[in-house]
Structure formats: C-alpha cells, structure tokens
N, C-alpha and C positions, 0 to 999 in steps of 0.2 A: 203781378203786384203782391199777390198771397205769399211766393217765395221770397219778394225782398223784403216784407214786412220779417217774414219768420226769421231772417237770417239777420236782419237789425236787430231784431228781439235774442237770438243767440249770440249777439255778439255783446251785447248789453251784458246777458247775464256771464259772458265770462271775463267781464269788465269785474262785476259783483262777485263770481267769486276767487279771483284774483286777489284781490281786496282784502278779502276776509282769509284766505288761506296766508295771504305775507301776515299778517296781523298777527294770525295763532300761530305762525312762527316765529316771530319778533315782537315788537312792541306794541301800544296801540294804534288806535289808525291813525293820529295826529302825525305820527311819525314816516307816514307812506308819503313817498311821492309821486308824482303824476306819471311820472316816466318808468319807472319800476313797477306801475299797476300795469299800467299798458304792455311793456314789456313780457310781465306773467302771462297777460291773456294773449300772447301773441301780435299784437297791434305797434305803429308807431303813435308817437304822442297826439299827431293831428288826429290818429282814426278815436282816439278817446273823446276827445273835443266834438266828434259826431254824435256822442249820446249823455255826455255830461259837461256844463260849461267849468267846471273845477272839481276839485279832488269835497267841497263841504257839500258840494252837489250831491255826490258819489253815496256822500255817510249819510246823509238827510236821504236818500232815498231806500237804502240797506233799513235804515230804523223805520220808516214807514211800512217797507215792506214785510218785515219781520216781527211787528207789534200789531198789523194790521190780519197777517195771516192769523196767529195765535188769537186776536181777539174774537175773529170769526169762527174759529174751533171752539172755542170756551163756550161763546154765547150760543153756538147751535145745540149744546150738552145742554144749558140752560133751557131752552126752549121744549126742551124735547121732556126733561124729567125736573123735578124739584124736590128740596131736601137731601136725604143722606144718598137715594141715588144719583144727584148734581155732584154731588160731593165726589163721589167715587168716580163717574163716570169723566168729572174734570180734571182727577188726576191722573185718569187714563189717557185723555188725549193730550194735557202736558208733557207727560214723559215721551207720548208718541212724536209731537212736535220738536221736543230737543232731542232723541234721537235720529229724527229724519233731518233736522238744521244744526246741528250742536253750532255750528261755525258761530250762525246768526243769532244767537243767544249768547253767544261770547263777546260778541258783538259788544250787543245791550248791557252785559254786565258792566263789561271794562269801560265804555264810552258814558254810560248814564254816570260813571263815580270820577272819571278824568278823563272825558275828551273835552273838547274846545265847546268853547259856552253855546253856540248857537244849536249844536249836534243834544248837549246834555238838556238845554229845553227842550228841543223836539221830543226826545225820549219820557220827558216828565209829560209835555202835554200828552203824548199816548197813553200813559200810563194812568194819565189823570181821565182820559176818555174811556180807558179799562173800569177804572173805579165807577166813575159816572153808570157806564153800560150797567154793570153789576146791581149798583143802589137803583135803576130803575126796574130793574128785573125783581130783584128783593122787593121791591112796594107790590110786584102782584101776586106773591104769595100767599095764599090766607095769614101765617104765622107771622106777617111782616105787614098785615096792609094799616095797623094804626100808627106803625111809626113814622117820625116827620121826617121829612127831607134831608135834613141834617143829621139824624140820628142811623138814616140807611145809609151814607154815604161814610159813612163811621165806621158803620159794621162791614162794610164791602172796603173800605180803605185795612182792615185786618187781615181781612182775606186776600186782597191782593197781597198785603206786605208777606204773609205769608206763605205764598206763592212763589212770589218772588225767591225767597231764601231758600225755600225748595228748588225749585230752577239753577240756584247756585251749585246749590248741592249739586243736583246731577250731572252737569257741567262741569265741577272738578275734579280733578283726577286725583285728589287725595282723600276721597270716602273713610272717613270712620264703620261707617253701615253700611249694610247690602242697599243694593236699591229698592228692594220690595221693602224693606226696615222699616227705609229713611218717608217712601211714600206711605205706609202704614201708619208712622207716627206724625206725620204732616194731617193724612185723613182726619183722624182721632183729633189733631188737636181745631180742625175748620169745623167737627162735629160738635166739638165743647165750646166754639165760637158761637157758632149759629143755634147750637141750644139756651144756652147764657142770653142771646141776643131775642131770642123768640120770648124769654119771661119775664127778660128786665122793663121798667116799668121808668119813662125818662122821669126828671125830679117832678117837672110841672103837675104829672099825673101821678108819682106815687102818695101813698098814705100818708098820715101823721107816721114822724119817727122815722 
C-alpha cells in the first residue's frame, strides 16, 4: 500500500513538473493542454485524469503548493529571530527557495499578472494569507505591539510587496545587479521600512501638528 501510495505521489509530481517546465519553455500555463502535460510526464491523457480532474485543477494546486512551501520557510525565520536578524535571515531562505523551485516562482510571477481569473485569485488569496501571517507576527514584537490591526497589515503588505519584486528579480535572467547587490539593497530597504514603521505614530495618536 506504502509503494502505490509513493508511486501516485511520483507520478503526481511529474504531472507538476511537466507543467511548469512546458511553461518556461513557452507560454503561460493558460496555453498548456492536457495532452501535452501528460504527454511530458510520460502518461496518456486518461493516466492524468487519475490525479487531476482538469488542467485549473493542475494550476490551483502548483499555486498552493508553491505559496504554501515558502510561507512556512519565511514564517519559521520569523519565529525563531526578530528585527534586522528576521530581516536577513528571510532573505536567506527566499533566495534558497527560488533557487531550489525557480520553476515554481515563475510560476506565480506570470500567472498572478495573466493567467485565468480563477488561478490569479487563488494566487492573491495566498498572498493575502502571507500578508495576514506577517501583520500577526509584527503585533508580537515589542516594537510593533501598539499598533492596530490595520496599521500592521500595512506594514507587512510593504514587505511583502517588496518581497515580491525581489523574487522577480532573481527569477529573471536579465539582472542589472549581482544577486548579493540586488539582496543587499532589498535588505536595507525592509530595514528603512520597519524602522520608519517602529516610530511612526498612526494620526489618531500623534501630537498637535
């Protein structure tokens, strides 16, 4: 039973990375067909239909997978350290996630800005449950515990956005900068985020003036 579970689960994943390898050779994944996935991973069309019932199935589970991996890397850095060593240490296990997946962040880039509407929400809600994850983290910080709800989800929707555009970066193969640069100046700028963010004082509570 252990070996046909492992060999459905191996044959899943060369469903997935079929998938994503036609993709970064051609278009996005809107444009794969069901036959042609199969086909890459060695299967006929019915043996796909054994682990996905369509090709939105297929992208809906890629984004899950590949938003859910990285959110548990980030949040376990979170956990462990805070402040400018979260900092550092989050941009160590990003760059270690898209060089161990580049596929699957190729993924997420091209399909969160033009794939098919149902695949580009799933990609916002994870990305929205990243933000979330973060601004609950940020309220137990000391430097963070007076601000409201609103005001951490703010500061954590920065830092992911520019996260994000880091992620782009490394992902594309037309660098202006080194990759040590490009994470250096990323650091620095979540350092100037989160320090701004630790003194600013929302309106309700700042002074006259």
């Amino acid at each position: 039973m252990a070996l046909r579970e492992e060999k459905k689960q191996q044959t899943r994943q060369a469903l997935i990375d079929a998938a994503l390898q036609l993709m970064h050779d051609g278009g996005g994944f809107s444009g794969l067909s069901l036959r042609e996935v199969a086909r890459e991973a060695g299967l006929v069309p019915t043996g796909f239909y054994r682990h996905f019932p369509d090709m939105d199935s297929l992208g809906l589970d890629i984004a899950s997978d590949a938003c859910q991996t990285l959110r548990k890397s980030l949040r376990d850095v979170r956990r462990r350290v805070e402040g400018g060593a979260a900092i550092s240490d989050s941009m160590s296990a990003l760059a270690s996630f898209i060089r161990a997946q580049p596929l699957h962040f190729e993924f997420l880039a091209r399909e969160s800005a033009g794939g098919a509407l149902p695949l580009r929400r799933a990609i916002q809600t994870e990305m929205r449950a990243f933000t979330n994850e973060l601004a609950d983290d940020l309220g137990r910080w000391p430097a963070f515990g007076k601000h409201t709800a609103e005001d951490l989800f703010m500061i954590a929707d920065l830092v992911v956005q520019a996260v994000i555009h880091l992620a782009l970066a490394l992902v594309s193969r037309t660098l202006d900068e080194s990759e040590e640069a490009l994470m250096q100046r990323t650091e620095k700028q979540l350092r100037l985020v989160m320090l701004g963010a630790s003194i600013w004082k929302p309106r309700e509570q700042a002074g006259p003036g």
